[in-house]
C-alpha positions as CSV (number, residue, x, y, z in Angstrom):
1,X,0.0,0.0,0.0
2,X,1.4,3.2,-1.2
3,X,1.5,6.4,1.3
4,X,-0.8,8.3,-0.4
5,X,-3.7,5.6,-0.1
6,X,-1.8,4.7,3.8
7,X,-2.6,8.7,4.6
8,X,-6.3,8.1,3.5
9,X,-7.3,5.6,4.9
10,X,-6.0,6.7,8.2
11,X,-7.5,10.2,7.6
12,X,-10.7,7.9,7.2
13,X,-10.4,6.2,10.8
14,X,-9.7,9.0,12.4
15,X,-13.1,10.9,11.0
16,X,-14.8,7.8,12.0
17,X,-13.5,7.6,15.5
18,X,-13.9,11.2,16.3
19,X,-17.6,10.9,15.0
20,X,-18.8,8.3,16.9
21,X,-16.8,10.6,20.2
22,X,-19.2,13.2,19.4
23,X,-22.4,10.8,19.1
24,X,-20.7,9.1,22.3
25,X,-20.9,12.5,24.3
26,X,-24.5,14.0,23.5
27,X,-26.4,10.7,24.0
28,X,-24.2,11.0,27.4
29,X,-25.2,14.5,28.3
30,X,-28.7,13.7,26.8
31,X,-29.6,10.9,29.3
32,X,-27.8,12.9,32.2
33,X,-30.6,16.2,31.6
34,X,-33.6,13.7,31.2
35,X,-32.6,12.0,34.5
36,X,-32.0,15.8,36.3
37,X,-35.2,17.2,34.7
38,X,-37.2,13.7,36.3
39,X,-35.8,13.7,39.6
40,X,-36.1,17.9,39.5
41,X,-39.8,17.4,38.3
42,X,-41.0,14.9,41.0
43,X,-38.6,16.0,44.0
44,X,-41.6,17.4,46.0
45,X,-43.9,14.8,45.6
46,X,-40.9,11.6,46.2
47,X,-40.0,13.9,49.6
48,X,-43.7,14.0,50.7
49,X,-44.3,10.2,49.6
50,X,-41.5,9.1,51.3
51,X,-42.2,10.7,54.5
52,X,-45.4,8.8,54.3
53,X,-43.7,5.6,53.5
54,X,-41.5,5.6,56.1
55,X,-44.0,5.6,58.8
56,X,-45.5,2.3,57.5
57,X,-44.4,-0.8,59.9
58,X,-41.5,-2.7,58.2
59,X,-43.5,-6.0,57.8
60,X,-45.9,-3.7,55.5
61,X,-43.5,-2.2,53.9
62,X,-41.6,-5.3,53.2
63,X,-44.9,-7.3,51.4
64,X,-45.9,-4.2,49.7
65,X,-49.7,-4.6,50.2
66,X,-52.8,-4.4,52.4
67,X,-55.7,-6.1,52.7
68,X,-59.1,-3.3,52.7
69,X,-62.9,-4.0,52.8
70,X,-65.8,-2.1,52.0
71,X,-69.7,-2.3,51.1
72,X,-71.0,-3.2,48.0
73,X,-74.0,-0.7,48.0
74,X,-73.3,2.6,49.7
75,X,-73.2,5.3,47.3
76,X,-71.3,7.7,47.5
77,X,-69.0,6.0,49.8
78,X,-68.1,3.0,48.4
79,X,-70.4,0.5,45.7
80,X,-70.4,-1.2,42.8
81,X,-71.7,-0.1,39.9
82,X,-75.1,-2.2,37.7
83,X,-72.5,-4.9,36.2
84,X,-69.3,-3.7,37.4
85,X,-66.7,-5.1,39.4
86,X,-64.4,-2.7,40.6
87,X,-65.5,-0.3,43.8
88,X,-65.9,3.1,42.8
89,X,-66.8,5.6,45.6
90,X,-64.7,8.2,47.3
91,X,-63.1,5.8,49.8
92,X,-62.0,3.1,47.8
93,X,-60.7,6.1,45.8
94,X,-59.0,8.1,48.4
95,X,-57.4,4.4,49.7
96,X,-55.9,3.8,45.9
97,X,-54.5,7.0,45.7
98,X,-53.1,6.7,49.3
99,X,-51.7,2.9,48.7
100,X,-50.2,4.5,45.1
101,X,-48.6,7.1,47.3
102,X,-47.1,5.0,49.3
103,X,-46.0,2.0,47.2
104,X,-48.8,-0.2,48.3
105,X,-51.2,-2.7,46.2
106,X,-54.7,-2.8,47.9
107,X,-56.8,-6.5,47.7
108,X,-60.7,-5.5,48.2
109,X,-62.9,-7.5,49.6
110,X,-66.9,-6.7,50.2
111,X,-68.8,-7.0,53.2
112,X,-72.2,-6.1,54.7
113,X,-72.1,-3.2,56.2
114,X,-72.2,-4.7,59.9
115,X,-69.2,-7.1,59.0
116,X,-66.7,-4.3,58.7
117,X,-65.8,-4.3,62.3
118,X,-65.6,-7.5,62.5
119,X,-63.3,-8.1,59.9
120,X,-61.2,-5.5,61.3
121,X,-61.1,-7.6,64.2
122,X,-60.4,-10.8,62.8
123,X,-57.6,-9.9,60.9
124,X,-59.3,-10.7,57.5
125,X,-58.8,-6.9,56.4
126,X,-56.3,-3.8,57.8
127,X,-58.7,-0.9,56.2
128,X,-62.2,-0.9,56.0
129,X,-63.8,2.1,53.7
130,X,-67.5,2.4,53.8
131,X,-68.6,5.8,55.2
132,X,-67.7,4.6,58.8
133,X,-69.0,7.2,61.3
134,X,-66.4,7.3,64.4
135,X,-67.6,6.9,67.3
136,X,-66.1,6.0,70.5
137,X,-66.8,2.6,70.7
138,X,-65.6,2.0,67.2
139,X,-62.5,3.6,68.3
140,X,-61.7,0.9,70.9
141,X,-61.4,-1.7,67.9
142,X,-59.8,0.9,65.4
143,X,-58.0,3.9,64.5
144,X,-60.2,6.2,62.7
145,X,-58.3,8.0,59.6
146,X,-60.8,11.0,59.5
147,X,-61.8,12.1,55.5
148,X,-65.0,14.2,56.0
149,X,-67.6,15.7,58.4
150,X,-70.6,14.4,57.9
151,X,-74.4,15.2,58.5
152,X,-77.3,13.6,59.9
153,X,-80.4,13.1,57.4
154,X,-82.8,10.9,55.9
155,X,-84.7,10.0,53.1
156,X,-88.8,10.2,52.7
157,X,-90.9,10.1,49.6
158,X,-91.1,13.0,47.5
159,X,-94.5,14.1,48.6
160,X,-93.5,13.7,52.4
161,X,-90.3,16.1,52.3
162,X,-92.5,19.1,53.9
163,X,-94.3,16.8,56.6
164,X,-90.8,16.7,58.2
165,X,-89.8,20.0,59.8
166,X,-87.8,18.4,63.4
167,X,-86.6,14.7,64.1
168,X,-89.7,14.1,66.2
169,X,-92.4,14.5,63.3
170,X,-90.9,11.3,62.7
171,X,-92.3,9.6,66.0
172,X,-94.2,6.9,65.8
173,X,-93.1,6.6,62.4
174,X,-91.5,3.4,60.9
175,X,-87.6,4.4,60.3
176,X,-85.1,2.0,58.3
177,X,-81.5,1.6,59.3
178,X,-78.9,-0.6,58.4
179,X,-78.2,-3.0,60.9
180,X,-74.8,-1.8,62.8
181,X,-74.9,1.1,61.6
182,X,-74.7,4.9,63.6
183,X,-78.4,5.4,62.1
184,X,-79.8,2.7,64.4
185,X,-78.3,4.4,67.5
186,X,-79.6,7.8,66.8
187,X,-83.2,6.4,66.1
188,X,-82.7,4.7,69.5
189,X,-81.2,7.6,71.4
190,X,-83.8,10.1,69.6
191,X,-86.9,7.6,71.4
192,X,-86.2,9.1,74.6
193,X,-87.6,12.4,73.1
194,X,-90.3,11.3,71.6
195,X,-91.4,9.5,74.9
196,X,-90.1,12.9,77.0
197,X,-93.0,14.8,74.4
198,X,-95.6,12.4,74.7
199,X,-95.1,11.1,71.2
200,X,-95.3,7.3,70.4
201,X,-91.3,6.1,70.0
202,X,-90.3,5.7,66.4
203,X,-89.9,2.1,65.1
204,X,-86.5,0.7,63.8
205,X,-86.5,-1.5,60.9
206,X,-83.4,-3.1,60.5
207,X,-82.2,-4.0,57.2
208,X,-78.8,-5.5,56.0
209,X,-77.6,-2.4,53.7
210,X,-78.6,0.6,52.0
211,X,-80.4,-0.4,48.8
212,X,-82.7,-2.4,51.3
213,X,-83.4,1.0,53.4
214,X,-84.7,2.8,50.2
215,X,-86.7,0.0,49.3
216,X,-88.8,0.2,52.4
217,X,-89.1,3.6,52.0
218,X,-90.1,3.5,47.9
219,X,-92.4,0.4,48.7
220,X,-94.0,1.7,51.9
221,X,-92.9,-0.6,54.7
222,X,-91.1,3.2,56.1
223,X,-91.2,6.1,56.4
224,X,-88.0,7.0,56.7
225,X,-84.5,5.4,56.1
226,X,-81.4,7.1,58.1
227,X,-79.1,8.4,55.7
228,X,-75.9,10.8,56.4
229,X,-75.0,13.4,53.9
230,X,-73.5,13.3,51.3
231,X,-75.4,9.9,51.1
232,X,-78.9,11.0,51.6
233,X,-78.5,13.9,48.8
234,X,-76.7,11.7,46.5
235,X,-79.7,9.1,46.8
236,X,-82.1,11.8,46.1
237,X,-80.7,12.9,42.8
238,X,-80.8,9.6,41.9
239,X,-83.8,9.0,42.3
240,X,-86.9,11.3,41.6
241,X,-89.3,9.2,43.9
242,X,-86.9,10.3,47.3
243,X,-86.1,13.7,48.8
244,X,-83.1,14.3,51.0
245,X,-83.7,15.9,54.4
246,X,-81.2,17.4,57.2
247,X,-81.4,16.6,60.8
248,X,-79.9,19.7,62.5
249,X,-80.9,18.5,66.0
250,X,-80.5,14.7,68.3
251,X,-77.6,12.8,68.7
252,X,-75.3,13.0,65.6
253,X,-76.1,16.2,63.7
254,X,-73.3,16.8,62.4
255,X,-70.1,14.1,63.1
256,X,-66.8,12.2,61.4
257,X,-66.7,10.0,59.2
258,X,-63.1,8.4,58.1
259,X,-61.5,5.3,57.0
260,X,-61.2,2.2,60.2
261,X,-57.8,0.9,59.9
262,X,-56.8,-2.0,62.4
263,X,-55.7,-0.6,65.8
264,X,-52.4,-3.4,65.9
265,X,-51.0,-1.4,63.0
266,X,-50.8,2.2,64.3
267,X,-48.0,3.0,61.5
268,X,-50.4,2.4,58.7
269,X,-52.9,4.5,60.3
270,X,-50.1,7.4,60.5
271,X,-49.2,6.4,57.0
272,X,-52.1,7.0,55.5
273,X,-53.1,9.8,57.8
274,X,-50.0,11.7,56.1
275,X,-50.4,10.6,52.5
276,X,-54.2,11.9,52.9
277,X,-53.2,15.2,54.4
278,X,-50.4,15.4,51.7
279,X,-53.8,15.1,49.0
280,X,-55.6,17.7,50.9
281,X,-52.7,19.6,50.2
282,X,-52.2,19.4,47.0
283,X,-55.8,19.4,45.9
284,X,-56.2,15.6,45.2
285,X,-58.2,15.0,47.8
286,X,-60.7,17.9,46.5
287,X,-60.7,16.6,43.1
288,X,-62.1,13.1,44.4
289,X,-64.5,14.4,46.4
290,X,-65.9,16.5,43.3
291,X,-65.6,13.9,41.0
292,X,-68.5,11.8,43.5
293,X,-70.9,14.4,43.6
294,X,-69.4,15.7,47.6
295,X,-69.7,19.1,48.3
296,X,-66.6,20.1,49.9
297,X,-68.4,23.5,51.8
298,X,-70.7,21.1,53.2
299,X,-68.7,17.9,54.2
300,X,-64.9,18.4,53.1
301,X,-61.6,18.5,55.3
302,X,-59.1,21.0,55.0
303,X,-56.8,19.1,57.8
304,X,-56.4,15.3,58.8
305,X,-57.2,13.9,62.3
306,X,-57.2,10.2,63.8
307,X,-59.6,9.8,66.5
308,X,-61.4,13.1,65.6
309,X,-64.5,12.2,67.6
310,X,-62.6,11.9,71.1
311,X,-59.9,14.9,69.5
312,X,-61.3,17.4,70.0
313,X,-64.2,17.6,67.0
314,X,-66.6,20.0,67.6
């Protein structure tokens, strides 16, 4: 090979090489601003989820999931839709977007409403979602993760919104509850003043969920079923037959409602009391609440509590 061609080739390689130095570099610098830009982008929200994440007990941490339950027919809380299979609801929705916050898979199960607790209890679920009221007593079997205030109301026929101007026009009236339920207890507790008036007591019919309570009501068999707000107005705009009343007076008028999380796991209860005020924050937890028909004036949170009933709620 002459030096002429020797010179060429060389002059070739050496293009080649300093080419592919070039290409080399950018696709290095390249990858090194998409990572910056990522971890700059998402810096707030990693801090705030790991804080959360780091309260979680290890052994939760470690299997990466949590067992929750909820009712099947409690809309807005937590249902299923005609044909569907995956709860929808502002719980289960506030507990997916907690879990996703904190690296967590969530495995529903359903239960009648009364079986909550119980589960709780039994071990067979860690989070139970279903419009829970806190109460005391509850609290002695779990920690309460409090996600709205709620009020107490009912629901009457159409025709029979007016008859109802004070709890005790419904005395000596027939009044569905679900069994286990808060409702039953204020029905109960409110007795004592229609018996104090001279008024016959009201009657409890107990029925195993929600559906069931505005079926007595539609077909006759009550007057009345017990519904908290944002339930009892949700039902009503559902439904043309029913109108949505307030109870502004009795035991209950206006209260906490919140997610029931096992009391042997206090670290998932602050876990997800953190990730939840982190999305009352940021204006996630808002956008669920809109997004299932709750009015945020009326029932919304603006900070987190656990134990709210017996923490000072007033």
């Amino acid at each position: 090979m002459d030096s002429t061609n020797l010179r060429s080739r060389m002059g070739r390689i050496l293009a080649a090489v300093t080419a592919f130095t070039v290409l080399l570099g950018g696709l290095t610098a390249c990858g090194a601003s998409s990572s910056s830009a990522k971890s700059s982008g998402t810096s707030s929200e990693a801090s705030a989820d790991s804080k959360a994440r780091n309260l979680l007990p290890k052994d939760i941490r470690d299997k990466g999931e949590i067992t929750a339950g909820a009712t099947a027919q409690f809309p807005p809380f937590a249902y299923l839709p005609a044909g569907g299979k995956t709860l929808v609801g502002y719980e289960p929705d506030i507990v997916n977007e907690i879990a996703k916050r904190l690296d967590l898979k969530v495995n529903w199960s359903t239960f009648d409403f009364q079986g909550l607790i119980p589960a709780i209890q039994s071990g067979r679920i860690q989070v139970a979602a279903a419009g829970l009221t806190d109460t005391s007593e509850r609290e002695d079997t779990a920690i309460f993760v409090n996600d709205l205030i709620g009020r107490n109301g009912a629901i009457v026929p159409k025709g029979d919104k007016n008859k109802y101007k004070k709890f005790n026009d419904l005395c000596g009236k027939t009044v569905a509850a679900v069994t286990g339920s808060v409702g039953v207890t204020i029905v109960t507790k409110q007795n004592d003043s229609c018996k104090a008036d001279g008024l016959k007591p009201m009657t409890i019919l107990e029925l195993p969920d929600n559906s069931a309570t505005l079926l007595a009501v539609t077909s006759g068999r009550a007057a009345a079923a017990m519904q908290t707000w944002p339930g009892a107005g949700y039902q009503a705009q559902q439904n043309s037959d029913l109108a949505a009343i307030v109870i502004n007076e009795g035991m209950n008028a206006r209260f906490t409602n919140g997610l029931a999380i096992d009391k042997k796991s206090p670290g998932l209860a602050d876990a997800f009391a953190a990730a939840l005020q982190d999305m009352v924050n940021d204006g996630t937890y808002a956008k669920i609440m809109k997004a299932n028909g709750v009015d945020l004036k009326t029932n919304g949170i603006t900070k987190v509590y656990k134990n709210w009933t017996t923490n000072g709620f007033k």
